[in-house]
N, C-alpha and C positions, 0 to 999 in steps of 0.2 A: 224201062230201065235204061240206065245209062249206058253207052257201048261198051264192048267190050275191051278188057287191057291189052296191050299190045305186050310181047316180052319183054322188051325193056324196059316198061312202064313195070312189070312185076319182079324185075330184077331187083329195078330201084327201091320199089316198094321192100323184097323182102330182105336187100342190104339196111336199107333204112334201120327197118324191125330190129336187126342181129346187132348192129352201131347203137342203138338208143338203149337195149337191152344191157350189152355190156356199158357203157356210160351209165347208165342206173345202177348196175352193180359194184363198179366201180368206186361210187360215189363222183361221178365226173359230171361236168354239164357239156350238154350234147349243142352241137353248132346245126342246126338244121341245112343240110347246104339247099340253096337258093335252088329252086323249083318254080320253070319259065311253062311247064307242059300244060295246057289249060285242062285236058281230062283230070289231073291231078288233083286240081284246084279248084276241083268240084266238092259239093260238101255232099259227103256218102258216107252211111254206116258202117262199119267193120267190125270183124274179131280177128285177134290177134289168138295163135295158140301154138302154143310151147311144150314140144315133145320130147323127152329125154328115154332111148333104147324103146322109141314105138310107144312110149305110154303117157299121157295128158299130166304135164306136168305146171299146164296156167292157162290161162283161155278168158278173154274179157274183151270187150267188145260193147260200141254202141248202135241203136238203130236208128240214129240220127244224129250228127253233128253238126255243128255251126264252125267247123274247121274243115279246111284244104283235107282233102283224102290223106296227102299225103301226111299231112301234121298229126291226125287223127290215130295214121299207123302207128307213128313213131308214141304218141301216148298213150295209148292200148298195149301196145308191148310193152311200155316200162311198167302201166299195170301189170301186165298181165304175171311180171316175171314176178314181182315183190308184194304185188297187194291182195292176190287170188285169195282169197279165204280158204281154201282147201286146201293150200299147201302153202310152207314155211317157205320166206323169202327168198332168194335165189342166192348164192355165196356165192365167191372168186370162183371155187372148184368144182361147181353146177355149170359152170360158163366153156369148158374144155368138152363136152358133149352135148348140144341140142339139138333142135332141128323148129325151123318154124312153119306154119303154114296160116295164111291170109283167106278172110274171106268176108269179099265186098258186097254188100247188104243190099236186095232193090228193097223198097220201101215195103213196109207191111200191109197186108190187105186182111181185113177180117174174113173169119170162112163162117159162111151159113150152112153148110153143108159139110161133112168132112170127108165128102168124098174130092170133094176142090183141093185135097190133101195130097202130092202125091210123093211115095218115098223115093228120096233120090233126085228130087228134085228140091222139092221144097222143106223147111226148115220149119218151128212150130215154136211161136212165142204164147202163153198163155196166163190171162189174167181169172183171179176169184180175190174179191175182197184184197187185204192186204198181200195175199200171195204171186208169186211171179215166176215164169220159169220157160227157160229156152231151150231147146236143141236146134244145132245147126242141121243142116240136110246130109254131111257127111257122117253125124253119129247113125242114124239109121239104118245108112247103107254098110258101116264098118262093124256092125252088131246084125244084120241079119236080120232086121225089125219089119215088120208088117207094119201095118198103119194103127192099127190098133193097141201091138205093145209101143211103138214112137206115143203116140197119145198119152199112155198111162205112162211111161216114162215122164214124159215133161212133165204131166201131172207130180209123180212122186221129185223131181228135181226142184219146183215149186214148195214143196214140203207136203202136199198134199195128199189125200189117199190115190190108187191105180185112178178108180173108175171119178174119180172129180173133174176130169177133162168132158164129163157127159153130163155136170149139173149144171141145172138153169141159170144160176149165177156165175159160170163160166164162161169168159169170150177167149175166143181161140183166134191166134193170126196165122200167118203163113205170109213164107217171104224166100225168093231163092238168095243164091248168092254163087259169086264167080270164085272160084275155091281155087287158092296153085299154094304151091309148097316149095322150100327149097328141094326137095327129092324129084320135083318136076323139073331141075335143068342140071 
């Protein structure tokens, strides 16, 4: 995995987010400011995710981009805020209380075993046929999950039934990620 962010690298990071978010809602176009940090400018996966009074209000994110980390924030959050499928777009008067938190993807590794799974650290991508479905490594620890309801989880977030994270046609990944918040400064 790639080193870890320094705080300024996460300030910038999660100013970026909050800048790109309001420009989206706005309807404004956002000036990315010029970004000299080469950690940055690494291309790393992320989720971007948007809390409003503690509770998930966007969250999108990729495990792999062909863009600067930091570019990759800034478009995941303008996802995250307006295109979530879960919730209705963000307005002017969404933008007066959020709160965001970032988290930077090491690549996925397949698990043979799901005891390679572990809560709190790592996060759980899972593929069956057309269906898809992720939790990052903080939903499990902020719900109280064993390893086995995280499993049936992501299964049912995929659309699938609990126990379809145990069927043959199932591959399971795991991936951690370095997680900061604005609540962390």
């Amino acid at each position: 995995m790639n080193p870890s962010l320094n705080p300024g690298q996460k300030s910038f990071l999660l100013s970026l987010a909050r800048n790109a978010i309001v420009a989206r809602v706005k309807s404004q176009s956002i000036n990315l400011p010029e970004c000299e940090d080469s950690r940055l400018q690494e291309n790393q996966g992320c989720f971007v995710t948007i809390l409003q009074e503690g509770n998930l209000r966007g969250c999108i994110g990729n495990f792999l981009s062909e863009k600067p980390l930091y570019q990759e924030v800034a478009s995941m959050a303008q996802t995250a805020a307006v295109q979530d499928p879960r919730f209705y777009p963000m307005q002017e008067e969404d933008l007066e209380d959020f709160s965001l938190e970032i988290s930077v993807l090491s690549p996925l590794q397949q698990v043979e075993e799901v005891e390679e799974i572990e809560v709190g650290t790592h996060g759980i991508y899972l593929e069956k046929g057309f269906a898809r479905g992720v939790l990052l490594p903080q939903v499990a620890t902020s719900h109280k999950w064993d390893r086995r309801t995280f499993l049936e989880q992501t299964a049912v977030k995929a659309g699938l039934e609990p126990d379809d994270w145990d069927a043959n046609e199932t591959t399971l990944y795991r991936f951690s990620a370095e997680i900061f918040g604005e609540d962390d400064h």
